[in-house]
PABABA-837721 format. One record per residue (C-alpha): residue number from 1; chain; x, z, y. Coordinates in pm, whole numbers. Layout:
// residues N
(rec NUM,'A',(X,Z,Y))
...
END
This chain:
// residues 283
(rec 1,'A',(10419,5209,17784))
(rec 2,'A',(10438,4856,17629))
(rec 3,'A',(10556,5003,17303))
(rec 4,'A',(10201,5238,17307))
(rec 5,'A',(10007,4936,17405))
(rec 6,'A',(10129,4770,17110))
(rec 7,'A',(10069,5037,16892))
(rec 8,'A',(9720,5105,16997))
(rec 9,'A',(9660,4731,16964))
(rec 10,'A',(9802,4629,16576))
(rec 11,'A',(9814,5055,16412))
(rec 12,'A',(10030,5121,16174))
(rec 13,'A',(10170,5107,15847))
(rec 14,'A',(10125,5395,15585))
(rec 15,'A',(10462,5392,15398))
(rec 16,'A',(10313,5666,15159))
(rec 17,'A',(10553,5731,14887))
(rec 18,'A',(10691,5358,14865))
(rec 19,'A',(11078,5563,14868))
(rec 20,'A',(10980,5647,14516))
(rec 21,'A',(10980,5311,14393))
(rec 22,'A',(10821,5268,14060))
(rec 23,'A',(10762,5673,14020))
(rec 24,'A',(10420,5575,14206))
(rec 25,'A',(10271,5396,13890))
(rec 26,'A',(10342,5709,13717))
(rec 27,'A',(10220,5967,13969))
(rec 28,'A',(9892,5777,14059))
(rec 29,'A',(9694,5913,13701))
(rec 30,'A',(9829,6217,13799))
(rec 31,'A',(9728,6314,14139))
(rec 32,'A',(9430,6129,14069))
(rec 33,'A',(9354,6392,13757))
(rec 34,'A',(9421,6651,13972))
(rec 35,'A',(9184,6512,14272))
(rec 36,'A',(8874,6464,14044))
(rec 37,'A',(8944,6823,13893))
(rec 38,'A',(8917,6950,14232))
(rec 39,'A',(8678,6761,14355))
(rec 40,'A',(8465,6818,14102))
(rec 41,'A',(8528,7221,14112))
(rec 42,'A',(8440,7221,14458))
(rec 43,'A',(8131,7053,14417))
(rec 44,'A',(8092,7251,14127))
(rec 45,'A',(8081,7520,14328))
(rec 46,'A',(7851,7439,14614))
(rec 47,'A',(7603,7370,14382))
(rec 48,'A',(7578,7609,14174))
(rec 49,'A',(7559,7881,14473))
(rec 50,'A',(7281,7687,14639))
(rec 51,'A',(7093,7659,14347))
(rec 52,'A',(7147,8024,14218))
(rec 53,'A',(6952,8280,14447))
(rec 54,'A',(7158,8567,14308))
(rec 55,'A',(7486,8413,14486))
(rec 56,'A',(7334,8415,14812))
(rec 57,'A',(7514,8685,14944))
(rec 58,'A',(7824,8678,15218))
(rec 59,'A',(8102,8650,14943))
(rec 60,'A',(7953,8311,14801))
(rec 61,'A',(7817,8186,15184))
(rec 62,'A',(8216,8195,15277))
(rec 63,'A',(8313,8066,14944))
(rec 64,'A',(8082,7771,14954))
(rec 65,'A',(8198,7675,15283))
(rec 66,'A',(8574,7669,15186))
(rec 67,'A',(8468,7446,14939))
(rec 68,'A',(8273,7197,15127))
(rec 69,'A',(8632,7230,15400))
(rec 70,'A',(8855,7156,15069))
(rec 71,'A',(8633,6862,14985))
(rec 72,'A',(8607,6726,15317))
(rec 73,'A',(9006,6753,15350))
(rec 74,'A',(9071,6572,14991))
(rec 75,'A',(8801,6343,15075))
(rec 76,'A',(9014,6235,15450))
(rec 77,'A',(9334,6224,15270))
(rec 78,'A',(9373,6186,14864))
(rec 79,'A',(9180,5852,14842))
(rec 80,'A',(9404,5666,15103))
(rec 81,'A',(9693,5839,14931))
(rec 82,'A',(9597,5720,14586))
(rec 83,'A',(9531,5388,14757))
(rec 84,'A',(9894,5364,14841))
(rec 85,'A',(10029,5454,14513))
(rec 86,'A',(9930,5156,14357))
(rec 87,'A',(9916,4914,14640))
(rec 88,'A',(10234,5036,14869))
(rec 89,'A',(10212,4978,15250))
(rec 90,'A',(9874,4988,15376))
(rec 91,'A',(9764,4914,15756))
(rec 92,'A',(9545,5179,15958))
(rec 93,'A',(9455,5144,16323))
(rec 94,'A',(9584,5346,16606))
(rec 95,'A',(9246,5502,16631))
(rec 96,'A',(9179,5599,16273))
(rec 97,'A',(9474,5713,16205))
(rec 98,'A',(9460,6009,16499))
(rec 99,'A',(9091,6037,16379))
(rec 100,'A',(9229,6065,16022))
(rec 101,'A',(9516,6364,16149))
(rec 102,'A',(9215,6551,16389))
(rec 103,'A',(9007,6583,16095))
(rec 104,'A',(9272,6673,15811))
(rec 105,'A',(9476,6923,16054))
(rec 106,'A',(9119,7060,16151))
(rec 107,'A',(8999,7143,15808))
(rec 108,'A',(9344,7275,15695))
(rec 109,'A',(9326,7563,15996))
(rec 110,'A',(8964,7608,15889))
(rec 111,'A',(9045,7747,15613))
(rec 112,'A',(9320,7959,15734))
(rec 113,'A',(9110,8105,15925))
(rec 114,'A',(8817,8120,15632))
(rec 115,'A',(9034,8266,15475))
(rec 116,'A',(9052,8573,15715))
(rec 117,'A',(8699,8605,15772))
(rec 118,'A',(8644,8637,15340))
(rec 119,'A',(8934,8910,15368))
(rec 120,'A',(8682,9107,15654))
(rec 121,'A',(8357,9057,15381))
(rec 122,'A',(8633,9271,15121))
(rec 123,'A',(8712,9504,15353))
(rec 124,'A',(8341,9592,15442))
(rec 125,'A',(8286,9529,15125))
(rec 126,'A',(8517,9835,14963))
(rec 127,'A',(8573,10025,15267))
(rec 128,'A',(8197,10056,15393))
(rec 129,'A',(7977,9960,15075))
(rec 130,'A',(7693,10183,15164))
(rec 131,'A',(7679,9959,15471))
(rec 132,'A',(7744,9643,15343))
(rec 133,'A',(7428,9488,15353))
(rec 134,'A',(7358,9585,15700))
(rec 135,'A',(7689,9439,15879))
(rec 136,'A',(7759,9134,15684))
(rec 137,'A',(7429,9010,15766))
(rec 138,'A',(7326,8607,15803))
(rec 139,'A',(7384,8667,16175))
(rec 140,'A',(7757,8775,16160))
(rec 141,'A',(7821,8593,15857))
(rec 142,'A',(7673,8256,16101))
(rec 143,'A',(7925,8346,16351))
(rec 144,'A',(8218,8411,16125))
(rec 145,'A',(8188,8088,15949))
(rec 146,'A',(8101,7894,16319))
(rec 147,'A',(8419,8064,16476))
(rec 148,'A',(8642,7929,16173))
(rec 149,'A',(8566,7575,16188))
(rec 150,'A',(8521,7607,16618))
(rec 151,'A',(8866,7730,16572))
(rec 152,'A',(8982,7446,16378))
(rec 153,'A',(8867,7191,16546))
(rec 154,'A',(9007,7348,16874))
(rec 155,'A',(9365,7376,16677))
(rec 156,'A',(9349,7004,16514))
(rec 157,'A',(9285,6830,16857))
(rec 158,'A',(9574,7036,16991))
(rec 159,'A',(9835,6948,16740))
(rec 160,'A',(9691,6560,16728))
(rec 161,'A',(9694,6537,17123))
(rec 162,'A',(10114,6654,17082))
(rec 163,'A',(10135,6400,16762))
(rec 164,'A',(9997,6078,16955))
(rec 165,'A',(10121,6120,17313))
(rec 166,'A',(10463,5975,17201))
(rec 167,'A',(10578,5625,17213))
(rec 168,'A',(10622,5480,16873))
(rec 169,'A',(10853,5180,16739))
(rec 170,'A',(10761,4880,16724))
(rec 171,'A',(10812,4842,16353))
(rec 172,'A',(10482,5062,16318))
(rec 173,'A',(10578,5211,16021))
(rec 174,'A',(10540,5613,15996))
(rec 175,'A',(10704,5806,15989))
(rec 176,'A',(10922,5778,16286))
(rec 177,'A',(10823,5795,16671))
(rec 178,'A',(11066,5653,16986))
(rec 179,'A',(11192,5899,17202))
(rec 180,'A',(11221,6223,17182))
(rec 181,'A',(11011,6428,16994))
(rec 182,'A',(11192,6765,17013))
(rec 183,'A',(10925,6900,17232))
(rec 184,'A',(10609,6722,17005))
(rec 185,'A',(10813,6891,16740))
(rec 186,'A',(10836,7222,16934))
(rec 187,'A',(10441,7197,16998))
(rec 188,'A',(10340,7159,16648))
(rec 189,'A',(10589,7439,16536))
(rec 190,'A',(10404,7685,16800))
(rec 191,'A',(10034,7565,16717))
(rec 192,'A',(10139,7620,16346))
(rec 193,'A',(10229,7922,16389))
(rec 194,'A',(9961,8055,16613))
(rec 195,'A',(9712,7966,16318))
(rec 196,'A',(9895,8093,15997))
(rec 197,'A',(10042,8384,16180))
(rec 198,'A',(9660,8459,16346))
(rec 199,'A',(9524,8417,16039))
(rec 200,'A',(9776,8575,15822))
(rec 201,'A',(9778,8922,16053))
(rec 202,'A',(9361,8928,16003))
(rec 203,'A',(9399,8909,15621))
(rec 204,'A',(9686,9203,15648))
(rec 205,'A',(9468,9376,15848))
(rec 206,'A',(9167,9403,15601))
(rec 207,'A',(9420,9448,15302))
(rec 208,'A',(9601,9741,15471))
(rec 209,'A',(9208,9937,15492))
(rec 210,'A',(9171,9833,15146))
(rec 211,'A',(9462,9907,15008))
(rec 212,'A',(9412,10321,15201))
(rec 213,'A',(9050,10291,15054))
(rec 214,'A',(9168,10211,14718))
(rec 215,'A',(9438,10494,14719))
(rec 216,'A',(9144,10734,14782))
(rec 217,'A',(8931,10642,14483))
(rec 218,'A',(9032,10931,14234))
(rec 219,'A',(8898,10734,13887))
(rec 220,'A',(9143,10487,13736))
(rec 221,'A',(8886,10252,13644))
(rec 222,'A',(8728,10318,14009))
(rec 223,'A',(9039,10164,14161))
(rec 224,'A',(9029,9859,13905))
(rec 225,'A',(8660,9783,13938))
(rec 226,'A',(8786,9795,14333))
(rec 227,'A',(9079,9556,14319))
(rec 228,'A',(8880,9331,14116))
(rec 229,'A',(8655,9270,14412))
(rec 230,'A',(8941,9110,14626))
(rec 231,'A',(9205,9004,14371))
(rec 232,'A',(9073,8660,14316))
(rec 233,'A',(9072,8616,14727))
(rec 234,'A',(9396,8728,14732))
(rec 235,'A',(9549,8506,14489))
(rec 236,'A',(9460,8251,14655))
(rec 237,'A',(9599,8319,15004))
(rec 238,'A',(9914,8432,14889))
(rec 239,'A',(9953,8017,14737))
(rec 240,'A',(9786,7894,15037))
(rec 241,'A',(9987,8090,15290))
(rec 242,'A',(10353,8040,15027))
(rec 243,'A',(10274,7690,15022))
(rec 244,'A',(10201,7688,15412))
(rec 245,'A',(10513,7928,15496))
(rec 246,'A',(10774,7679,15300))
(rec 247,'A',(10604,7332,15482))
(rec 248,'A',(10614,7484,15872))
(rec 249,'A',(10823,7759,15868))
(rec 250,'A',(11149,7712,15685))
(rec 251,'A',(11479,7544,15909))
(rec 252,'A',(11470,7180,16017))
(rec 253,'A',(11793,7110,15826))
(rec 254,'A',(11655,7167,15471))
(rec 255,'A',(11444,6917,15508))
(rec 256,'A',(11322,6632,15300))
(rec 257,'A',(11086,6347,15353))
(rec 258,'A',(11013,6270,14979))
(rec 259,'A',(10996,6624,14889))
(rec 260,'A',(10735,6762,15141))
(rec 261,'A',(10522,6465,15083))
(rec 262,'A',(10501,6559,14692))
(rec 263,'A',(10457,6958,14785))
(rec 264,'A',(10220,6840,15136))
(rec 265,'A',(10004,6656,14826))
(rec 266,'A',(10030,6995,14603))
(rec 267,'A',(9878,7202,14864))
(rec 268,'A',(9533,7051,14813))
(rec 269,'A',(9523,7155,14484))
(rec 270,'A',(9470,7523,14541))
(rec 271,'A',(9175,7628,14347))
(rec 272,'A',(8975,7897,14446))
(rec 273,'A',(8931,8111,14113))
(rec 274,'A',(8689,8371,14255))
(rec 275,'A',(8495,8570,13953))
(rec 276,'A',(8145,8686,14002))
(rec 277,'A',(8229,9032,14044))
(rec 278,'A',(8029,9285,14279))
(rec 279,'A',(8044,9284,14620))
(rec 280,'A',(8007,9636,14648))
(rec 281,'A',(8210,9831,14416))
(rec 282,'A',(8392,10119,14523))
(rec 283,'A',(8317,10465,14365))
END
């Protein structure tokens, strides 16, 4: 108890990637490259499809959304990280840095579970084109998009709640908790899993339909103009989902502090290369 007191009292200290030694000088231009390309791509993005009337359709509402959730989770994250490549060791307080893990844990199940709701618009969208506009209307696309985030939230309290119920040292510096944390550890496993496994089985669901739906379409270029509707979507969660997979779900012995923070910094710059292909086009 006097160890939490103290803790909630004087923070912590951010070691970032000070175990790299003078590496940092040399990764700060590039992560920060790669933060303003993707910051600027997202934004890109969410303007354009407000401004251009012909993008509001479901496709672009869900895509403009994980956009403004990448943002938001580069935004809680990259800046403090860039922070400490250049000036090592920084101090956060017990409070912001939970608030800091709610928000960043939230956004990153969001769009797990964006992810799933853009692979239901494909499947409606190649499966049932003729009805398209009729089920993936505002209403449903509202509630899709609400239940995501409601979903991350609900997820990113959980796994922060299991993070900062433990005791930690008095030395402040994280990455390391007093006592043990094989159940914290146990709790996080689970509540990972629950969202990239949830997620992961509604995006196989919709790609097992499409994939039947596809099979059916007798042209060749029928099939193409089909798979070109979801191919973009699905490039991106198989590198969201590898990338996910290899952080959470590989055995506690292979791993590596310096490692995951370098691939745990990679993972936010996914892009989201979606062309402007038709919603509806199966033959």
């Amino acid at each position: 108890m006097e160890q939490t007191n103290a803790t909630f009292q004087r923070g912590f200290v951010l070691l970032a990637f000070s175990s790299f030694g003078e590496l940092q000088l040399l990764l700060f231009p590039l992560f920060l490259s790669l933060y303003l390309v993707t910051l600027t791509s997202n934004v890109f993005i969410i303007i354009v499809i407000r401004l251009d009337s012909h993008l509001h359709t479901p496709m672009y509402l869900f895509l403009s959304f994980l956009a403004f959730s990448e943002t938001c989770y580069t935004l809680g994250i990259i800046p403090r990280m860039l922070s400490g490549l250049v000036r090592g060791g920084q101090g956060i307080s017990y409070v912001g840095c939970a608030v800091q893990m709610f928000f960043s844990a939230s956004w990153a199940c969001s769009n797990c579970f964006l992810l799933a709701a853009m692979g239901f618009d494909r499947y409606v969208a190649i499966c049932a084109p003729l009805h398209y506009a009729n089920r993936m209307n505002l209403t449903l696309c509202a509630q899709l998009v609400g239940t995501s985030f409601l979903s991350g939230y609900l997820f990113g309290l959980g796994m922060t709640l299991v993070i900062f119920h433990l005791p930690f040292c008095s030395s402040h510096e994280i990455h390391l908790a007093c006592g043990d944390t094989g159940l914290s550890e146990l709790g996080i496993l689970i509540l990972s899993l629950l969202v990239l496994l949830l997620s992961f089985c509604l995006i196989s669901t919709s790609y097992t339909y499409i994939l039947a739906a596809i099979l059916r379409i007798s042209s060749t270029e029928g099939r193409k103009k089909a798979f070109s509707t979801c191919a973009s979507h699905l490039t991106v969660v198989i590198v969201h989902y590898g990338c996910a997979s290899f952080m959470y779900l590989r055995p506690k012995a292979s791993y590596s502090l310096e490692r995951d923070q370098l691939i745990a910094s990679r993972i936010q710059w996914v892009a989201v290369p979606f062309s402007r292909g038709s919603s509806q086009s199966k033959d």
